[in-house]
C-alpha angles and dihedrals in degrees: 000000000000098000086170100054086040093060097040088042092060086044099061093038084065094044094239127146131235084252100046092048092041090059097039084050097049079244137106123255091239095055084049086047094056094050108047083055081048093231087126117040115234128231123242084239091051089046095063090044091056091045096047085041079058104033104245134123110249082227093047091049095053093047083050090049096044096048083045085053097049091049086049101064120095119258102245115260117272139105129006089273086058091043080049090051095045091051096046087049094057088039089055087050096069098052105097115263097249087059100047086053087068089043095062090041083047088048094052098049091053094054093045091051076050097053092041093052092053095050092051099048116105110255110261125243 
């Protein structure tokens, strides 16, 4: 699990800088900054300062991670589909986070309207 790009990645979602988010947090902007680049580990203390600095439950952001960190592995080799995804995946990879926050949110909402068609077709015959 990528605490720090999950924290970076919330951060930027909101549009807020190192500096706001370190004083919020009762921390400096270059200890957030380390973190978030994982070159220094954060407490479990620290953690719920930065997620209450960002408003944000400490529960709700590691789902959040952990679902960011599942939709950032690469899709196994295999046929041209797989060589699409993969594509798409690097491709992905170079939006900046803050916008790939809304295409996710974009994303679930179209496969929700999806789910919700096809319950509502008539069965075929």
């Amino acid at each position: 699990m990528n605490i720090g790009a999950g924290l970076k990645r919330q951060r930027l979602a909101q549009g807020a800088t190192l500096q706001q988010v370190a004083e919020r947090a009762g921390t400096d902007a270059g200890n957030l900054s380390r973190v978030e680049r994982n070159a220094q580990d954060v407490s479990f203390r620290r953690l719920c300062r930065l997620c209450s600095a960002l408003g944000v439950r400490v529960v709700d952001f590691l789902r959040q991670v952990e679902q960011w960190d599942g939709i950032e592995t690469a899709p196994p080799e295999g046929d041209g589909a797989s060589r699409r995804l993969r594509s798409m995946v690097r491709l992905f990879g170079e939006v900046p986070r803050r916008d790939q926050v809304l295409l996710i949110g974009l994303a679930r909402s179209m496969h929700q309207q999806n789910a919700d068609a096809r319950r509502k077709r008539p069965p075929e015959r």
